[in-house]
C-alpha positions in Angstrom: 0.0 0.0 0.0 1.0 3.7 -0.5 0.5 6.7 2.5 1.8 10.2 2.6 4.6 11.0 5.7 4.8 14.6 7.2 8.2 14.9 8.8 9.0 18.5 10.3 12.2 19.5 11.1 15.0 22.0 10.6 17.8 22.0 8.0 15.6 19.9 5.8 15.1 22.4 2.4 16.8 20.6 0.1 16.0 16.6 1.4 16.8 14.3 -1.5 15.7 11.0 -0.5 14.6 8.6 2.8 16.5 5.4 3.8 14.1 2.7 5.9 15.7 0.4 7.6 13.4 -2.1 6.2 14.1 -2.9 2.4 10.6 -3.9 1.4 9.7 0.1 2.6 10.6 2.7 0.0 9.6 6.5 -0.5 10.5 9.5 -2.5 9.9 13.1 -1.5 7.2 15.0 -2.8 7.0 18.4 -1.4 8.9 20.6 1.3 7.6 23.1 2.7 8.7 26.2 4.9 7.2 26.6 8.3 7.8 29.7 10.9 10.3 30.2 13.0 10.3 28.8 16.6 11.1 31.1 19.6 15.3 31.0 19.9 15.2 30.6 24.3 18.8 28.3 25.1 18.8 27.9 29.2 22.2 27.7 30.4 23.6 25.2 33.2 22.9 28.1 35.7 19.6 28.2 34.8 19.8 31.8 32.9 20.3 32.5 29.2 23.5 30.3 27.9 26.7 32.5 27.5 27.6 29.4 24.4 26.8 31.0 21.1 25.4 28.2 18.3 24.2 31.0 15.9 20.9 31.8 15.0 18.1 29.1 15.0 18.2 27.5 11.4 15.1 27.2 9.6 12.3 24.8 9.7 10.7 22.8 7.1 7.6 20.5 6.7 8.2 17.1 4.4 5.4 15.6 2.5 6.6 12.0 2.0 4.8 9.2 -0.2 5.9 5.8 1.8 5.6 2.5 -0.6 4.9 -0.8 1.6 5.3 -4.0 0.2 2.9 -6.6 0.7 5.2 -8.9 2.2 6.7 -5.8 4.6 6.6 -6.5 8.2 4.5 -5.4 11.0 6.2 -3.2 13.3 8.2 -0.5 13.3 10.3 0.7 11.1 13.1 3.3 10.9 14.3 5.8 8.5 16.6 8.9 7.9 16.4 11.6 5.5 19.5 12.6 3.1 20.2 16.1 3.3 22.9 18.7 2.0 24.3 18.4 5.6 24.1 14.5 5.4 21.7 11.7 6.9 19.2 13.0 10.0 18.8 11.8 13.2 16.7 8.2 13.2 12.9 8.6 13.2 10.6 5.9 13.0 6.7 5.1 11.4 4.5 2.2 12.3 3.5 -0.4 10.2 -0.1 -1.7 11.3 -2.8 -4.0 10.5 -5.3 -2.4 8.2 -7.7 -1.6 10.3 -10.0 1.8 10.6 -8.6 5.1 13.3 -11.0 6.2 15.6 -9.5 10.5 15.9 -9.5 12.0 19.4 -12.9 14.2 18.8 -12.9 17.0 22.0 -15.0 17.8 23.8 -14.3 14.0 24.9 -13.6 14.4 28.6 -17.2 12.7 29.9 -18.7 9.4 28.6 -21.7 11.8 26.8 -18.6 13.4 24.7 -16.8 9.9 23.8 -16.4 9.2 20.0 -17.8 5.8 19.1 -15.8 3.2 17.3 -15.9 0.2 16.3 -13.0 -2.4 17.3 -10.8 -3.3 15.6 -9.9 0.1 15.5 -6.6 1.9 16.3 -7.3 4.9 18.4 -5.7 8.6 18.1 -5.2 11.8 20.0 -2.9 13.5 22.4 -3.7 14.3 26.0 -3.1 17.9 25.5 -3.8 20.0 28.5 -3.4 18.8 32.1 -6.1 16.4 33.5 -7.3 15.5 30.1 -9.3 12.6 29.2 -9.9 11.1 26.3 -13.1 8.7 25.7 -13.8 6.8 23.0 -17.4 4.3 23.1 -17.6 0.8 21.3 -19.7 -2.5 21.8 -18.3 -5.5 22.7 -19.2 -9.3 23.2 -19.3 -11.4 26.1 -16.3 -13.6 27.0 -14.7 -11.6 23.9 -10.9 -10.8 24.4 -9.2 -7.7 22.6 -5.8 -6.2 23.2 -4.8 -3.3 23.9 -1.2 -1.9 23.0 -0.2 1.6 23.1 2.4 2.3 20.0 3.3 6.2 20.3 6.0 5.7 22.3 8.0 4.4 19.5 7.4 7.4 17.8 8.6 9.5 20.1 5.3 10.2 22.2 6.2 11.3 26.0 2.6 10.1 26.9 2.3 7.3 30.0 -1.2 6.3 29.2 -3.3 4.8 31.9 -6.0 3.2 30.3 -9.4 2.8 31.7 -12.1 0.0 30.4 -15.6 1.3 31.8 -19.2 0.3 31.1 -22.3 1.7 29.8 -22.8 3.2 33.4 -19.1 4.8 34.2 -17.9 2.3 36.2 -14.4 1.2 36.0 -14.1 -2.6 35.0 -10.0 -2.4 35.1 -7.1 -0.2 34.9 -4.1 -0.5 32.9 -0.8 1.1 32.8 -1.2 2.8 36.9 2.6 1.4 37.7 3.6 4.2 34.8 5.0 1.7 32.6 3.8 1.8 28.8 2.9 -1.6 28.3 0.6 -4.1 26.0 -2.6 -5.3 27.7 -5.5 -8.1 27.2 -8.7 -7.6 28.3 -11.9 -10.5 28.6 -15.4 -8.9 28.3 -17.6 -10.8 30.7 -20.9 -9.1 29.8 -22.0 -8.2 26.2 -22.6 -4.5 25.0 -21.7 -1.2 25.7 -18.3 -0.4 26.7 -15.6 2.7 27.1 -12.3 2.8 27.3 -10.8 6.4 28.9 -7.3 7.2 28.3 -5.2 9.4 30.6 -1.7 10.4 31.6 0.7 8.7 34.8 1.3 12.2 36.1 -1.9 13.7 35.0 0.5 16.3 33.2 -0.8 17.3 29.4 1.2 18.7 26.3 1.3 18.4 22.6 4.3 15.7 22.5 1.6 13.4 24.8 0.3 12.2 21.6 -1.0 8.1 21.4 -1.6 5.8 18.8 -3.1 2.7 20.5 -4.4 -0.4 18.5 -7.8 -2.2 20.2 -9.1 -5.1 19.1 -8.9 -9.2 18.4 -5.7 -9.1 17.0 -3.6 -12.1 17.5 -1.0 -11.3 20.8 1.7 -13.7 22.4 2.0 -12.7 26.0 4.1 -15.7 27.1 6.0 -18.7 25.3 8.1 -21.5 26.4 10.8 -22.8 26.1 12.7 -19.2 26.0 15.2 -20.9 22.8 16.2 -24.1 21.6 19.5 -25.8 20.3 20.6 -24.3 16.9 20.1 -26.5 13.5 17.5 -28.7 15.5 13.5 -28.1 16.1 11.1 -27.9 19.2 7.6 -27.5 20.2 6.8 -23.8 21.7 3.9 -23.3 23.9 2.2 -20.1 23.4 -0.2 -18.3 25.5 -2.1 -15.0 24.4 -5.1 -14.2 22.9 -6.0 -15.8 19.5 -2.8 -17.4 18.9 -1.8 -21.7 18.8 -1.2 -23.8 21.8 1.8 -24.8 20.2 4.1 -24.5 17.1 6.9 -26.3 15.9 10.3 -24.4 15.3 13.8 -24.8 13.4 16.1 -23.4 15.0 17.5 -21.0 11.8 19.5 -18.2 12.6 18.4 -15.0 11.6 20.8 -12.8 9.6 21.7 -10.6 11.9 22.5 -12.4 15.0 23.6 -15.7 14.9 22.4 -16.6 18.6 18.5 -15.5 17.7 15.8 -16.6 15.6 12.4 -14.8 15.3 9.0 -16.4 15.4 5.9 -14.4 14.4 2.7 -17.4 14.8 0.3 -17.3 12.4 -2.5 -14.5 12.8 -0.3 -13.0 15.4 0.4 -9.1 15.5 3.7 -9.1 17.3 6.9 -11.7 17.4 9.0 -12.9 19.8 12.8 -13.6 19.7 14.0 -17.3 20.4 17.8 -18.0 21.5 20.0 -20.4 19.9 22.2 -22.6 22.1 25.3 -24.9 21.3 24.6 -27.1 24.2 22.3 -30.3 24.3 18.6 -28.5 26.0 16.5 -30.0 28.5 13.1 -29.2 29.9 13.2 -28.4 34.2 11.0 -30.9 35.7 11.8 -30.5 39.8 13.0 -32.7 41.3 15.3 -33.1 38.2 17.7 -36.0 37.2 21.9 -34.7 37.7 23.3 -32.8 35.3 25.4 -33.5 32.8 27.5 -30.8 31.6 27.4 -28.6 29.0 23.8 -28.2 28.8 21.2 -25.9 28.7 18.2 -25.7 31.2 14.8 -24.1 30.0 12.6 -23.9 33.2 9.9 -22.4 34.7 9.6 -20.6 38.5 5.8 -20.7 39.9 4.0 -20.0 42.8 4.5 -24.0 43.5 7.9 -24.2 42.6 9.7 -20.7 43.0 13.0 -22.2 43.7 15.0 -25.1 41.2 17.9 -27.2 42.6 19.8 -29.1 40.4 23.2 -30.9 40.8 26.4 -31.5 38.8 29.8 -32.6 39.1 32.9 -30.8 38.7 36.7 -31.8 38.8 39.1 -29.1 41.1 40.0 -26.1 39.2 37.1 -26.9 36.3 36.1 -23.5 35.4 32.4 -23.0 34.4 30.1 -20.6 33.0 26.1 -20.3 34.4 24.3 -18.2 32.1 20.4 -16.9 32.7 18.3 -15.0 29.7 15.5 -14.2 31.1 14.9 -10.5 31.1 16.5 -10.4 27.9 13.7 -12.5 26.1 10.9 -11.0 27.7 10.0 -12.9 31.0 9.3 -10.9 34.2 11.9 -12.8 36.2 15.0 -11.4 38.0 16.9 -14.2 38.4 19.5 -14.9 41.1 21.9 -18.4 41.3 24.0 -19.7 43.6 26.6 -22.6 43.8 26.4 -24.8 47.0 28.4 -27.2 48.3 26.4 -30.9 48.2 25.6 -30.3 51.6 23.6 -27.1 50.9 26.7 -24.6 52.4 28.2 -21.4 50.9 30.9 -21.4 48.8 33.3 -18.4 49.7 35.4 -17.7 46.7 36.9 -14.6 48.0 37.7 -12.3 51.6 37.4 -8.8 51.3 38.9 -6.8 53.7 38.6 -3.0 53.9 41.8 -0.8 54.6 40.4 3.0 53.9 37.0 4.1 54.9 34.9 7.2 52.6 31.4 7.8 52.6 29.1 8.6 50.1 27.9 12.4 49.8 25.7 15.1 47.8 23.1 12.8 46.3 21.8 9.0 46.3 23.2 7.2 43.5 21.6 4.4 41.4 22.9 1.0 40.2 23.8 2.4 36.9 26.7 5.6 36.6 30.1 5.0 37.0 29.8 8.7 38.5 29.7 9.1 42.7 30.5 11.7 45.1 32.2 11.0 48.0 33.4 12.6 51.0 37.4 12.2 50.6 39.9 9.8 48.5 42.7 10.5 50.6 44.8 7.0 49.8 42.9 5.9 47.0 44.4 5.7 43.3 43.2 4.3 39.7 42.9 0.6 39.6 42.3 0.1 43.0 39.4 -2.2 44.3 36.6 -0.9 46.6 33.5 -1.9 47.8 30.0 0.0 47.8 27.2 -1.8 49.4 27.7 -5.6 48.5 28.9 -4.9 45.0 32.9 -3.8 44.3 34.1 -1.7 41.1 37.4 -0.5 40.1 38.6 3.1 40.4 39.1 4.4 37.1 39.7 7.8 37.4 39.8 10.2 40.6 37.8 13.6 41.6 40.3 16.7 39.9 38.7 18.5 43.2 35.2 18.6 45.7 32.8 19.3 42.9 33.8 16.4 41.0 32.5 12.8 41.2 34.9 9.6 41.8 34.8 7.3 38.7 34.5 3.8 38.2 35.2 1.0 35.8 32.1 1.0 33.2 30.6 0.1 29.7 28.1 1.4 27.6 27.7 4.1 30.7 26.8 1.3 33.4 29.4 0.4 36.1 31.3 -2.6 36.4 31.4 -5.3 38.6 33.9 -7.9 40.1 33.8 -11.0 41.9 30.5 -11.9 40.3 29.0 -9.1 42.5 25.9 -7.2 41.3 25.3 -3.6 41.1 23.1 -1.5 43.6 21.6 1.4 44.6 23.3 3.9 47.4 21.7 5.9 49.3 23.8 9.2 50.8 25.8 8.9 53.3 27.0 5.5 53.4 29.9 4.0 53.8 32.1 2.9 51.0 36.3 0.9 51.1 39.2 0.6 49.2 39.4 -2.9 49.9 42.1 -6.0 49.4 40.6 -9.1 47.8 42.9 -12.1 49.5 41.4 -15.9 48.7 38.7 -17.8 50.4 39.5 -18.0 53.9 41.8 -15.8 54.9 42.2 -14.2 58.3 43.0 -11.0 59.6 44.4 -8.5 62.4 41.0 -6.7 63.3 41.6 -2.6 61.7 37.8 -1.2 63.2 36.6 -2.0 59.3 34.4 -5.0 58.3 35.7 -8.1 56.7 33.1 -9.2 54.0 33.1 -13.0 52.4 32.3 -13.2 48.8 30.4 -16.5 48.2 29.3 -17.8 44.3 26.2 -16.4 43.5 24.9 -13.3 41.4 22.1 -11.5 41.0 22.5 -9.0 38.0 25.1 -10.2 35.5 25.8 -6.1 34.5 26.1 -4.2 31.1 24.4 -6.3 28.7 22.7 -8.8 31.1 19.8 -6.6 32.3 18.5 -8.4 34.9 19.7 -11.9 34.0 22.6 -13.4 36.6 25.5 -14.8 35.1 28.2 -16.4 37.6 31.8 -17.6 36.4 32.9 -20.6 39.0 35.9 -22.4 39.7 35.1 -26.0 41.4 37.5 -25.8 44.6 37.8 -29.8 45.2 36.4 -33.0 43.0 32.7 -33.7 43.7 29.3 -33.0 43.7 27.8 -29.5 43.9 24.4 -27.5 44.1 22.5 -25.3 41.6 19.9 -23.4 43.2 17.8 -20.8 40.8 15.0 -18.2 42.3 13.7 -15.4 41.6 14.5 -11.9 43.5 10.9 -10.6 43.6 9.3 -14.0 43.7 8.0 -13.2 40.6 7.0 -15.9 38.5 7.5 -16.9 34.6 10.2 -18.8 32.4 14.0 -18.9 32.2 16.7 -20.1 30.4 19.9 -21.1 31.9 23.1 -22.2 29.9 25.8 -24.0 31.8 29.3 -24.4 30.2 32.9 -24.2 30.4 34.2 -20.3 29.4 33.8 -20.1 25.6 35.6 -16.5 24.9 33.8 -14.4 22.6 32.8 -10.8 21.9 30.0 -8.4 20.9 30.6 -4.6 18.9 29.1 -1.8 18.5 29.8 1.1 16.3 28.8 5.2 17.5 28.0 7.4 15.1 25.7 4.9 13.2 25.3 8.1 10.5 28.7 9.5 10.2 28.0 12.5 8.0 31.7 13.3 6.4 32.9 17.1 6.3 34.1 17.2 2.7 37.8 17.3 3.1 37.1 16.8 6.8 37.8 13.5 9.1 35.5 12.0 11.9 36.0 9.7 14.8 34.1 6.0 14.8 34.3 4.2 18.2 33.7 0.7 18.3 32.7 -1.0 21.5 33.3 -4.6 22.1 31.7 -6.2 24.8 33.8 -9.3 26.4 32.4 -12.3 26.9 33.3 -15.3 28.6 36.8 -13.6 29.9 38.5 -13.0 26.5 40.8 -10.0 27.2 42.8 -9.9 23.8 43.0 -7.6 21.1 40.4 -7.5 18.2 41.4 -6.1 14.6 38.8 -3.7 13.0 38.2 -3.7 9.4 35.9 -1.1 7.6 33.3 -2.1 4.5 34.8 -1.4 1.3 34.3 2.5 0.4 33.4 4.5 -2.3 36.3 6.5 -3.9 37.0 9.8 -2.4 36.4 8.4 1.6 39.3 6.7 3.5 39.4 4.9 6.5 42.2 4.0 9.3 43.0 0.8 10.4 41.8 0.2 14.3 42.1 -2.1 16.5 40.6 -2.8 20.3 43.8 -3.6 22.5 44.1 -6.1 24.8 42.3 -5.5 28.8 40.2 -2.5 26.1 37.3 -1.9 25.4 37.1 0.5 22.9 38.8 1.2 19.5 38.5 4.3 17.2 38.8 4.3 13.3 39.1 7.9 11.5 36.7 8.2 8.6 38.5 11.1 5.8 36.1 12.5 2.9 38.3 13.9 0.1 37.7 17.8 -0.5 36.4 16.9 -4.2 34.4 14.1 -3.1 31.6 12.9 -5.6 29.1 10.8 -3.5 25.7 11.8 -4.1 23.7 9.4 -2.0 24.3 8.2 1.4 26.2 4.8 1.6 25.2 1.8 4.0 28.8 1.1 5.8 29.7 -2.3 8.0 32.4 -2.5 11.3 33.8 -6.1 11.4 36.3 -7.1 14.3 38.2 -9.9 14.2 39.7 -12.2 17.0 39.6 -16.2 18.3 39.3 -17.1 14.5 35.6 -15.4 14.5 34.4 -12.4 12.5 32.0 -10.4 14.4 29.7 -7.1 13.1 29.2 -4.4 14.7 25.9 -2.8 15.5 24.2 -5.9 13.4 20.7 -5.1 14.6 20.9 -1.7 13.2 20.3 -1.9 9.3 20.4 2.0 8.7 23.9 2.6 9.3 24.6 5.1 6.5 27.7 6.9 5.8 27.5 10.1 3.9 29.0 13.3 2.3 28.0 16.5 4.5 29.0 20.1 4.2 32.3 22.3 4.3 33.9 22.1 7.6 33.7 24.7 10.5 36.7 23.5 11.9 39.7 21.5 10.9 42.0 19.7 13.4 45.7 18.7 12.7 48.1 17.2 15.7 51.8 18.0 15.1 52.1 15.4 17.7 52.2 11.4 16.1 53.7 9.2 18.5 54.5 9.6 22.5 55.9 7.7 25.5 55.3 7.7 28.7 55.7 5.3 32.1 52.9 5.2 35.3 53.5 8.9 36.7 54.6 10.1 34.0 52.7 12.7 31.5 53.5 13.7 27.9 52.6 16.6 26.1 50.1 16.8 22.7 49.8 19.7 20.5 47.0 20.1 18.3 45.8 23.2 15.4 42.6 24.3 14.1 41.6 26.0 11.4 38.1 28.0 11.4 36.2 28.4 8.1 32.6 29.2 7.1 32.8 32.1 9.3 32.8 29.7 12.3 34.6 32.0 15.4 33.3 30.2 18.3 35.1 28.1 20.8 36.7 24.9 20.0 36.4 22.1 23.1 38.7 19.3 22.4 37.6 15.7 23.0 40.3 12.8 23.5 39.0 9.5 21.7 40.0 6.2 23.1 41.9 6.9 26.4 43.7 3.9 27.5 43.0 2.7 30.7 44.2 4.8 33.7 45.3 7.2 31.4 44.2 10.9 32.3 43.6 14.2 31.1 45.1 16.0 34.4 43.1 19.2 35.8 42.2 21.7 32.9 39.3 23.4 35.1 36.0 23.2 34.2 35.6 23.4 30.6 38.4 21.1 29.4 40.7 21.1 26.8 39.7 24.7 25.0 40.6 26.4 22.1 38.9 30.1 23.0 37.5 31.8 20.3 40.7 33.8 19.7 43.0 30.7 19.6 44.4 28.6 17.0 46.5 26.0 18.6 46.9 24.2 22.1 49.2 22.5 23.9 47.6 19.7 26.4 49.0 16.6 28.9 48.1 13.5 29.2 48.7 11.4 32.3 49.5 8.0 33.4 48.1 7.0 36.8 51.2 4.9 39.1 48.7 2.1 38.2 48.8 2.1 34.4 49.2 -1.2 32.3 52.2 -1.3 30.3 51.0 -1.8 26.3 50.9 0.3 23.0 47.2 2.2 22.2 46.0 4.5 19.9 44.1 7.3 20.3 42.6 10.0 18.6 42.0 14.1 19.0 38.8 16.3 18.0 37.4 19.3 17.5 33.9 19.5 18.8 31.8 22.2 17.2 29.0 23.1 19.6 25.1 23.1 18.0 21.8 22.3 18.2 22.2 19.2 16.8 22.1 15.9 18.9 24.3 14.5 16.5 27.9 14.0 16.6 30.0 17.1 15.8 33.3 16.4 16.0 36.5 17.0 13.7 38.8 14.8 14.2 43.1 15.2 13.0 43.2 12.7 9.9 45.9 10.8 11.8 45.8 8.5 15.0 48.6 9.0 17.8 50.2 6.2 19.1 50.8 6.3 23.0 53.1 3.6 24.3 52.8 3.4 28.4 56.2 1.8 29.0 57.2 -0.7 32.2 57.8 1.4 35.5 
């Protein structure tokens, strides 16, 4: 089928084409418009008008798009960007529905006399505009019928939390959805035949004109709930379903889908969403409690109830067998938040390490959640990168240390979550706690009393950390030849189904790629991180390679060094470059024999030509050396153009670890508007690893934009951190 698209935005006169991230969509631009300006109001961090200067607010435009859909097209959403002069937009993202009627939000509909009548299937529209709106819409329904409800807008950028009421023909309320602020899908069973509303509100009772909703009603086809969570790869299985007009059952191969080798997608017949599967290596079995010994590798697929909401199992292990226990749970869908735990046969703890504190800090200024490697404390007298310390029950690694009182202490983290050791899991502080540097000796040991608390570390996790969600996974070293315990619950006492794979360490690794739309500078280089997530304890190096280019771009080699976990690659457009068209670009690294992609989920990862630079960054620095303690000096240039005389903040790509930027007050590295060239440090904490990295420098060009604006110097420097 064929629709029209309106996209408004700014910088968007002279669009030339849309990318989906879905092949079978396609559309071509058929108008543009110009719309009025928007009132130019920047707050700065003080809460007054921002001193920064972006120039003037650029114009905005209105896009009138015809979107093609092939027959065979998915259901779901689908993203796209738009090709511009300046290069690819910022992601945005259309629906794909079920051809079914809309039902328009019709004011005055704040009383059941008001509400706009419907007829289900129907997929419902409006915004909850002004606070303490309601929105009712009227419709007939069967007994014992079943519809679902799902609210869509927020993948569309709505900032609507519906609460969704179903009432009947007198007002009252049958059941409320959506009251624990969480946008969610819901089923509902009519027990009485005829008249019916359904009243839509907001969590916070708060209304604006971004609280728009787009929510589908009606006797589609919905699986709530399906086990097993996976199967084996290359084999088939029988998957229960439950949900509303859907099979008991279907039968599955275990395929991998293109994308992720570890995944396959299953979509049952008549149903309007689908569900991801995971492939295992490992032989599978069913959990029936009490459940035969195990025998290793395998992989369990269980189910915690109200009857059963703790599993045992038990296996054997040979001293020093090292071995993996794996949960997805979370990460497939199922409410569980797993926690495991290695016994002895005899049901007792395992201590795998002692922790003993030797400098006592507290925690200050604010309660801190589970997630940012950011917290203030109250002093760090004695504490240095790379050592241990414990918050809570869960212990991190210092990365970096406060530059002064206004500054937080930093830990170890990925993707912007912190780390964990010793299988520990990450929590919430609140302020004024106390937090250690601590000593990790082995199972055990005793000590001289020093007034601090000596804390036992036993096998067991709760939250496996960046990447894991809320799934536990627990690395294990058998201690002694024998028999030992598996026990598996559930934190909450929630109940539903889990998958748990148990193995010995199989090293591995995951990427990802940021910018996914690197739009080029002609004659102008930008920075690429790649990200690799370690799995399974591999701590080598992985070698990046870049897609093949079309002529006028060049790319430099990268690589992610061993104990890293990042790796940069500088992406060069030639000044008399002659791509028209955006170009869809792939980050491979290779390591343990393996190939892995980067970002493979993501299937609009575009590369493409954008304007004349602002700002072009050389370094006349190439290569330096330095040992723990030391610092060495980097000098970098910049030339303005375009009439570009703002400042010029300088970003650092691809630190190594415990490697510094010393104190340069509160705005950084800065070129000031008057300046052309800098000289900066770099520093090696005492506790720095000996190795050769590269990193990279940047020029960061402040805007509106919530893209990436960075120009990087064409060249990488290469820091060697030589033995003490």
């Amino acid at each position: 089928m064929t629709a029209e698209l309106v996209i408004e935005g700014f910088n968007l006169a002279k669009t030339s084409a849309i990318y989906f991230s879905d092949r079978r969509v396609t559309g071509k631009i058929l108008r543009v418009k110009e719309l009025p300006d928007l009132p130019d109001i920047r707050i700065g961090a003080n809460g007054t008008q921002s001193s920064i200067d972006v120039g003037p607010l650029p114009p905005r435009n209105q896009l009138t798009v015809e979107v093609d859909i092939a027959p065979e097209a998915e259901i779901g959403d689908v993203s796209f960007r738009l090709q511009t002069p300046l290069g690819t937009s910022p992601e945005g993202t259309i629906l794909i529905e079920p051809y079914v009627g809309e039902a328009p939000d019709q004011e005055p509909n704040d009383t059941l006399a008001g509400a706009f009548e419907t007829h289900l299937p129907a997929v419902l529209t409006g915004a909850i505009s002004k606070p303490g709106d309601l929105d009712h819409f009227k419709f007939t329904a069967r007994a014992g019928q079943t519809i679902v409800i799902e609210n869509s807008s927020d993948k569309v950028g709505s900032s609507l939390q519906p609460v969704i009421a179903i009432l009947d023909a007198n007002g009252a309320v049958l059941r409320t959805y959506g009251e624990d602020g969480e946008t969610l899908t819901f089923t509902h069973k009519f027990e009485k035949a005829g008249v019916h509303y359904l009243r839509i509100s907001d969590y916070e009772r708060s209304g604006r004109a971004s609280h728009q909703y787009r929510i589908k009603v009606g006797e589609f086809g919905f699986v709530s709930y399906f086990y097993p969570l996976g199967l084996q790869r290359d084999s088939a299985a029988t998957i229960q379903l439950t949900g509303p007009n859907v099979p008991a059952t279907v039968q599955v191969k275990g395929t991998p889908i293109v994308e992720d080798p570890f995944s396959t997608l299953l979509r049952p017949e008549g149903a309007y969403n689908r569900v991801k599967l995971a492939l295992g290596r490992d032989p599978e079995l069913l959990v029936a409690q009490p459940s035969p010994k195990l025998t290793l590798p395998v992989t369990l697929n269980g189910k915690l109830d109200k009857a059963t909401s703790v599993h045992k199992f038990s296996f054997s292990a040979k001293k020093g067998q090292p071995l993996v226990f794996e949960v997805m749970a979370r990460r497939l869908g199922s409410p569980l938040d797993t926690t495991i735990e290695i016994l002895t046969a005899a049901g007792k703890p395992i201590e795998v390490a002692a922790v003993r504190p030797v400098v006592e800090t507290f925690t200050t200024l604010r309660d801190h959640d589970s997630m940012q490697p950011g917290v203030r404390i109250t002093h760090w007298n004695n504490i240095n990168a790379g050592d241990y310390m414990m918050l809570g029950r869960e212990i991190v690694r210092v990365a970096e240390l406060p530059r002064g009182p206004d500054e937080d202490i930093r830990y170890e983290q990925l993707n912007g979550q912190r780390v964990t050791f010793y299988n520990t899991a990450a929590e919430a502080h609140a302020i004024d706690k106390a937090i250690y540097k601590v000593q990790i000796h082995p199972p055990g040991a005793q000590f001289a009393p020093n007034g601090l608390p000596v804390t036992r570390i036993y096998a067991q996790n709760d939250d496996g950390g960046p990447g894991f969600s809320k799934d536990s996974y627990l690395t294990f070293t058998a201690p002694a030849d024998g028999d030992y315990q598996l026990v598996v619950r559930d934190v909450t006492g929630a109940t539903g189904p889990y998958r748990l794979n148990i193995r010995e360490p199989r090293p591995d690794f995951r990427l990802s790629v940021n910018p996914r739309n690197p739009n080029v500078p002609r004659g102008g280089t930008i920075p690429l991180t790649v990200t690799a997530t370690r799995l399974d304890g591999y701590s080598g190096p992985i070698d990046l390679s870049f897609s093949a280019l079309p002529k006028g771009f060049t790319v430099t080699k990268g690589r992610i060094e061993p104990n890293q976990n990042t790796g940069v690659l500088l992406l060069t457009a030639a000044p008399d470059i002659q791509v028209a068209e955006a170009v869809r670009f792939d980050v491979t690294g290779a390591a343990l024999g393996v190939t892995r992609q980067a970002s493979p989920e993501d299937h609009l990862k575009l590369i493409a030509v954008g304007g004349n630079p602002d700002v072009i960054m050389t370094s006349a620095t190439r290569r330096v050396e330095l040992a723990p303690g030391e610092t060495a000096a980097i000098q970098v240039k910049i030339s303005r153009h375009n009439g570009f005389a703002g400042r010029v903040p300088v970003d650092v790509v691809n630190l190594p670890p415990r490697v510094k930027l010393p104190d340069f007050g509160l705005n950084g590295v800065l070129l000031n508007e008057d300046e052309t060239e800098r000289t900066f440090y770099i520093e090696a904490t005492p506790s720095a690893e000996p190795g050769d990295y590269t990193i990279a420098v940047a020029g960061r060009v402040e805007t509106r934009s919530p893209q990436q604006n960075l120009s990087a110097a064409p060249e990488t420097i290469a820091v060697r951190i030589k033995a003490k």
